[in-house]
KEBA-351682 format. One record per residue (C-alpha): residue in three letters; residue number from 1; x, y, z. Coordinates in nm, 2 decimals. Each point is the difference from the previous one (the first is absolute). Example, Ala and Ser with C-alpha at 12.3 -4.5 7.8 and 13.67 -1.06 7.14 Angstrom:
BEGIN
NODE   code   pos        u        v        w
NODE    ALA     1     1.23    -0.45     0.78
NODE    SER     2     0.14     0.34    -0.07
END
This chain:
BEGIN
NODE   code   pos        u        v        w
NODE    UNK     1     3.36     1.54     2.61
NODE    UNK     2     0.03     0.07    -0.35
NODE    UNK     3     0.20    -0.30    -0.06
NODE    UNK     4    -0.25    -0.21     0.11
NODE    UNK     5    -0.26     0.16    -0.23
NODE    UNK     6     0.24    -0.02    -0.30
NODE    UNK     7     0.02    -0.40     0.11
NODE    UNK     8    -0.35    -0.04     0.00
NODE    UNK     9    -0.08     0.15    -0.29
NODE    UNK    10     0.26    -0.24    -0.20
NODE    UNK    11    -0.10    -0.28     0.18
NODE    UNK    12    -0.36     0.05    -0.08
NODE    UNK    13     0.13     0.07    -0.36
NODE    UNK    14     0.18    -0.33    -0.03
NODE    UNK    15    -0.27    -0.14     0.16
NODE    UNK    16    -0.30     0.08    -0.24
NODE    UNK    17     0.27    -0.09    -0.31
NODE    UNK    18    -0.01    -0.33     0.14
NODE    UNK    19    -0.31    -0.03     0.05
NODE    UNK    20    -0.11     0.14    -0.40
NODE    UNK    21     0.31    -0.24    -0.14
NODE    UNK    22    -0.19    -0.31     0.20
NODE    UNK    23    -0.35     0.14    -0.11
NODE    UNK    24     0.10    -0.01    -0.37
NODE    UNK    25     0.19    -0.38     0.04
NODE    UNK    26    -0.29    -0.10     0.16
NODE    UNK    27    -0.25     0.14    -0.26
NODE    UNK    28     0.25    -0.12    -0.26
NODE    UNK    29     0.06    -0.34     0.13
NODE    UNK    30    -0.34    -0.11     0.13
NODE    UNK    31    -0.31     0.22    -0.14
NODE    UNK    32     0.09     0.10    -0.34
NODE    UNK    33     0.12    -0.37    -0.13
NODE    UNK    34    -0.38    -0.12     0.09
NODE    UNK    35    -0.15     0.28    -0.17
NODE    UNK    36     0.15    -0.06    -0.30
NODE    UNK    37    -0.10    -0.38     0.01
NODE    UNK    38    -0.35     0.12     0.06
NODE    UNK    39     0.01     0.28    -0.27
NODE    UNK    40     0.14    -0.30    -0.24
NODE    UNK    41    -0.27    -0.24     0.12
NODE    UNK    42    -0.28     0.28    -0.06
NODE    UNK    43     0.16     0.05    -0.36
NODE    UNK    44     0.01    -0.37    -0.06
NODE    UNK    45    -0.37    -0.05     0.10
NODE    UNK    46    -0.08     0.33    -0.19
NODE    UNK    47     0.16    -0.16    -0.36
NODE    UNK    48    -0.16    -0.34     0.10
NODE    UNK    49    -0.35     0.16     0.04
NODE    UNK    50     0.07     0.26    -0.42
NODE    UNK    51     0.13    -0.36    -0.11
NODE    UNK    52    -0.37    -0.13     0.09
NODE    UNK    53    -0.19     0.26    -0.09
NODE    UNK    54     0.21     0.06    -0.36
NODE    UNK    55    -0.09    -0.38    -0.08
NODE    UNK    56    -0.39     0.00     0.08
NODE    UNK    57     0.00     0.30    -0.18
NODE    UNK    58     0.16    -0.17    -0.32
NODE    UNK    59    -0.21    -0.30     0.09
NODE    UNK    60    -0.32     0.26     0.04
NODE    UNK    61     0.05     0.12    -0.36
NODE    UNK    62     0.12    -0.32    -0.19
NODE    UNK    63    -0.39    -0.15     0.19
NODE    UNK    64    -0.20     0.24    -0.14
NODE    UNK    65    -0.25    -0.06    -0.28
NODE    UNK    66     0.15     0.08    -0.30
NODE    UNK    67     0.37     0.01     0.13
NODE    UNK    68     0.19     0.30     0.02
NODE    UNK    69     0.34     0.00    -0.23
NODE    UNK    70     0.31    -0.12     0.13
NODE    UNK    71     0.12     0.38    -0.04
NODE    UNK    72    -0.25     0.10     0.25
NODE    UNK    73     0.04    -0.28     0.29
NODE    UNK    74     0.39     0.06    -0.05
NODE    UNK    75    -0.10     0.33     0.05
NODE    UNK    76    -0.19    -0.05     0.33
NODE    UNK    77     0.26    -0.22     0.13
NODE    UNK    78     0.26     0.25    -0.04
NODE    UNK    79    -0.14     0.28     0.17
NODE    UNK    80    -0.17    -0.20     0.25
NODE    UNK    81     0.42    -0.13     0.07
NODE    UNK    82     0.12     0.34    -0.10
NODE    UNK    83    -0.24     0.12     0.37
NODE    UNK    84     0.16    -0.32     0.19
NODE    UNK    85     0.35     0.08    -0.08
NODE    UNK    86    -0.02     0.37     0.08
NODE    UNK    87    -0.15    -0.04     0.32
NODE    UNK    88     0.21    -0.28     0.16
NODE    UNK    89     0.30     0.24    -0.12
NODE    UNK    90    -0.11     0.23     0.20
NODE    UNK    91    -0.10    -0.21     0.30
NODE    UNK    92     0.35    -0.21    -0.02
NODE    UNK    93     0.31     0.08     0.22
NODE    UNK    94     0.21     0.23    -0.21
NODE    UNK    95     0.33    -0.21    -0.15
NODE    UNK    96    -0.17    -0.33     0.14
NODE    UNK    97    -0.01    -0.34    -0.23
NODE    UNK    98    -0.36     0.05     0.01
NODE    UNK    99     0.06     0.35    -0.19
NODE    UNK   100     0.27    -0.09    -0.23
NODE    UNK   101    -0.24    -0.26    -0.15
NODE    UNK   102    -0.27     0.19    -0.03
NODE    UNK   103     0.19     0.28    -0.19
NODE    UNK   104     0.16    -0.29    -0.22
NODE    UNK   105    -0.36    -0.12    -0.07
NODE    UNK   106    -0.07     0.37    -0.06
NODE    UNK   107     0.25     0.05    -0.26
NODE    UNK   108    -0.08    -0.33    -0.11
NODE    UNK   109    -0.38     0.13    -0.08
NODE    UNK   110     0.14     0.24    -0.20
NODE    UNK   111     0.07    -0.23    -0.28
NODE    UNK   112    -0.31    -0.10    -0.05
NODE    UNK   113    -0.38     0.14    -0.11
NODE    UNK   114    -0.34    -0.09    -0.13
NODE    UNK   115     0.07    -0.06    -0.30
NODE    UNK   116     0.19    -0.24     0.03
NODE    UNK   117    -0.31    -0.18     0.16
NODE    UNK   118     0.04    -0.35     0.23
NODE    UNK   119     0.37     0.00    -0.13
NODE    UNK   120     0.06     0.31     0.22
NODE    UNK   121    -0.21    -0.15     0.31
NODE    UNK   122     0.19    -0.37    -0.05
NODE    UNK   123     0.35     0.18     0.03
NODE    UNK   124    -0.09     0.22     0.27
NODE    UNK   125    -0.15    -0.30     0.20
NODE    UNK   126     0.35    -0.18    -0.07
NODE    UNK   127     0.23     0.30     0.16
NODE    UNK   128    -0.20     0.00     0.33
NODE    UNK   129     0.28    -0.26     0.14
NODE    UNK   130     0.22     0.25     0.16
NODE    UNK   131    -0.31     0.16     0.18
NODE    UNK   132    -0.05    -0.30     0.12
NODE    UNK   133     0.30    -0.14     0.15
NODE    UNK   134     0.05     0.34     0.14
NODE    UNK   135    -0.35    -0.04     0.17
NODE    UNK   136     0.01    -0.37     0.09
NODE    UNK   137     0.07     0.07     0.37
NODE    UNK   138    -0.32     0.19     0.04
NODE    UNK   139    -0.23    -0.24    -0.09
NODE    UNK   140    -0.18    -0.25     0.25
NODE    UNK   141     0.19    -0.32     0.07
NODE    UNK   142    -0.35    -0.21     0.04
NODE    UNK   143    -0.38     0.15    -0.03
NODE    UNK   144    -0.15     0.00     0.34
NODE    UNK   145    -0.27    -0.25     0.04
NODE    UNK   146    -0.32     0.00     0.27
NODE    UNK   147     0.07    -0.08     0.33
NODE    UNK   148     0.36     0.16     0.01
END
């Protein structure tokens, strides 16, 4: 009799191993990869959405009656992008494409401040490319349109 209890208790043993090794495949192979893909697509749609919001703010300020300097829209624009940045960070898949490229924008904001007024907002506009190849497969193929 105690054989058989000895035997069950490593089959039962081997069996929830299995079962935890398949669990974590599973997990690893089918629910974590679209996670990721949606936490890249939420950070995509979060810098899309600063990237907005940073240029009608710039376009708020350079509207107004008398103008505001160039230091201070510059200004504006860069903490407005500064927010967009540092959120989708957060929201993107760690190690993703979508992250590397915001971090390489990141460090690539650095460089630059209000002083240095639309010069500073120009070459920040210009190093967006890698951002956006990395989040071309996100966005909408075609708009829908009434009746679909």
């Amino acid at each position: 009799m105690k054989k058989n209890r000895w035997l069950i208790a490593v089959i039962s043993l081997i069996a929830v191993s299995l079962l935890a090794i398949g669990g974590t495949i599973f997990y690893g192979t089918a629910i974590m990869p679209g996670q990721r893909v949606a936490a890249d697509k939420k950070a995509c749609d979060t810098f899309a959405l600063g990237l907005v919001t940073a240029r009608t703010q710039a376009v708020q300020l350079l509207e107004k009656n008398p103008p505001e300097s160039d230091a201070n829209v510059a200004q504006a624009y860069l903490d407005a992008i500064d927010k967009a940045i540092d959120q989708a960070f957060t929201e993107a898949a760690s190690k993703s494409d979508v992250a590397n490229a915001l971090a390489q924008l990141g460090l690539a904001r650095i460089s630059y401040d209000a002083t240095q007024g639309f010069a500073a907002i120009t070459t920040l506009e210009n190093s967006y490319d890698p951002l956006k190849t990395a989040c071309e497969p996100f966005k909408p193929t075609e708009s829908p349109t009434a009746g679909n």
